[in-house]
N, C-alpha and C positions, 0 to 999 in steps of 0.2 A: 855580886851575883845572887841572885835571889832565887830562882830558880830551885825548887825539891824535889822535882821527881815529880813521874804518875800516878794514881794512886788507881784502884779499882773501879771509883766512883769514876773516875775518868771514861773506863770502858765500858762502863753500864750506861753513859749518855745514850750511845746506841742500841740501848733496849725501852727507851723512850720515847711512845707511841705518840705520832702528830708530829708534823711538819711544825708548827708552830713554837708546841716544845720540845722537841729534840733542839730547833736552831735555838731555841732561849739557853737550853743548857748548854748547847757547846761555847754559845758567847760568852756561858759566865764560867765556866767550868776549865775549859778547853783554849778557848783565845788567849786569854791574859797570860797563861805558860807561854801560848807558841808569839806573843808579844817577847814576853823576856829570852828564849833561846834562841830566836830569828834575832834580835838585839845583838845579841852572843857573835851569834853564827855570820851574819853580815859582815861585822866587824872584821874577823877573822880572815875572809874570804876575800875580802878588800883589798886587805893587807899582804894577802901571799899571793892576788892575783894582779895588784898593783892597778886597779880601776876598780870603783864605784860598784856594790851591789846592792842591790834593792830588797826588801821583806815585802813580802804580800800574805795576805793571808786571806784564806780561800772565805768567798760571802757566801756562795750557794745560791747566788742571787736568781740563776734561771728557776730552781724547783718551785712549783707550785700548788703541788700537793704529795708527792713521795720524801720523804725524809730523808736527808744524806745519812751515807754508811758508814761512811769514814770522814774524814776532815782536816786539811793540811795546814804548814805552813810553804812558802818557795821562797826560792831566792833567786835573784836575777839581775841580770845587769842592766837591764830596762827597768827605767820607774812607774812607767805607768801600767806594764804588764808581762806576766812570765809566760804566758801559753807558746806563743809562738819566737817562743829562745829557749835554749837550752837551760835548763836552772837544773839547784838543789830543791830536795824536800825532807820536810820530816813529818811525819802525817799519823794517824792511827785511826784503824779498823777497831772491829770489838773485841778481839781475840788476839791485836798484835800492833806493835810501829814499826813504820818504815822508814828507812833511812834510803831515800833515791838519789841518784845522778838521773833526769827525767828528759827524754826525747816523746814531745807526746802527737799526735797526728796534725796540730794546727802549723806547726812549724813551717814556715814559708820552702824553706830551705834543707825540707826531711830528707830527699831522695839523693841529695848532693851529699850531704852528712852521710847516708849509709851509705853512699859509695866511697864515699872516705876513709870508714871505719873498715869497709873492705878489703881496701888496698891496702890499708894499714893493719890487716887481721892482725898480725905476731905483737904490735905492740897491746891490744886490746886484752889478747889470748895471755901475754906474762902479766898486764899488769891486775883485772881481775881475781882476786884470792878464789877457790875452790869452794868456799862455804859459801861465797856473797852467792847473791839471789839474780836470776832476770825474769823481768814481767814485761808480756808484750801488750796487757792492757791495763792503762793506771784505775779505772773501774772496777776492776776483780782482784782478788783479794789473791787468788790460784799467783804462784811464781814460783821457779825451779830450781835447783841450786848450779850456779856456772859449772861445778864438776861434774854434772849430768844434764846439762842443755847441750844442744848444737847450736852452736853460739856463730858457725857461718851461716846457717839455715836459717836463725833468728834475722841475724843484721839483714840476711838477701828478701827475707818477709818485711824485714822493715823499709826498705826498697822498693821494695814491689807491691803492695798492698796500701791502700792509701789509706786505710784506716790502724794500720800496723801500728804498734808503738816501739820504742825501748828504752824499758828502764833500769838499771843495776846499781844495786847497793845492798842493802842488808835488813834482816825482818829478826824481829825481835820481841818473844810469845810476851805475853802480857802479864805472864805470871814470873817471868825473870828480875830478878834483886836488881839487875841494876837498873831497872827504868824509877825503882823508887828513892835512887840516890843523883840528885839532880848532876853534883859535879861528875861523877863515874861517867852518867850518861851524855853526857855534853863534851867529854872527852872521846868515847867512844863516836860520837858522831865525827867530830874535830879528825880522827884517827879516818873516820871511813870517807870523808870529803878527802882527804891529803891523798888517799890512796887513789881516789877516782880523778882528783886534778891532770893529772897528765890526758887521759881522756877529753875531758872539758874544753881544756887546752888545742887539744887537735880537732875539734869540733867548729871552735874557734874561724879554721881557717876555710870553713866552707861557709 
């Protein structure tokens, strides 16, 4: 595992004026990490979900002159693309990473899923921890913590609004120790995908 951690320099890519070079830095800065913990994390994922996941990692290929804000990796059980399937992420803003379970508006099969997640409120509601975070647009940085969202209001927005999102997992400031100790944080993900699995899972079947 090669993997050390983030470093500062990581989050100041995104203080790097130009399209041009902002993408040059996060290629060389930023990729080659989320190469080796998507590596990591695939594996894992594979393993506990007993079929094939895929690493992608985000090109930014439509911008053509605004600079990305942030920059992921996903995961997915489709190889050729995670947009419209439900995946993992792990991704970083300039003030934060995020750890997602990610429903994002391309999803063929968005409005089936949140009626799912519906009907199914109480497993959603116990197995979500209190601290993890929900974002209903993977664009903006803004997200709430699940012991102070309305998490039936959210899923019925994600239903109903077609540009809706939802994502839940866990945000983690940029200045906390553990994103600079590679194995710590690569556990910590490990720990926050196990907890969201059962969600995945029931998503699965829409």
């Amino acid at each position: 595992m090669s993997f050390t951690g983030f470093t500062q320099k990581d989050f100041d890519t995104f203080t790097i004026e130009g399209l041009d070079s902002r993408m040059e830095a996060i290629q060389k800065r930023i990729q080659p990490k989320f190469h080796e913990i998507g590596s990591e994390l695939s594996e894992q994922l594979s393993g506990k979900l007993g079929m094939e996941m895929f690493l992608h990692i985000a090109k930014h290929a439509r911008r053509t002159v605004n600079p990305p804000k942030d920059t992921w990796l996903a995961i997915a059980s489709n190889k050729r693309g995670y947009k419209q399937h439900p995946h993992f992420q792990v991704g970083l803003f300039d003030d934060h990473v995020f750890i997602w379970l990610a429903y994002i508006y391309e999803l063929p099969k968005k409005k089936e899923i949140a009626e799912g997640f519906l009907a199914n409120y109480e497993l959603l509601h116990s197995t979500l921890p209190k601290d993890y975070f929900l974002s209903m647009d993977h664009m903006k940085k803004e997200a709430v913590k699940i012991g102070e969202a309305d998490l039936e209001a959210a899923l019925t927005r994600f239903r109903d609004v077609k540009k809706a999102e939802f994502l839940v997992g866990q945000q983690i400031p940029a200045d906390d120790p553990i994103l600079s100790n590679g194995e710590a944080f690569l556990s910590l993900v490990e720990k926050t995908y196990d907890t969201l699995l059962p969600i995945y899972k029931l998503s699965l079947e829409y």
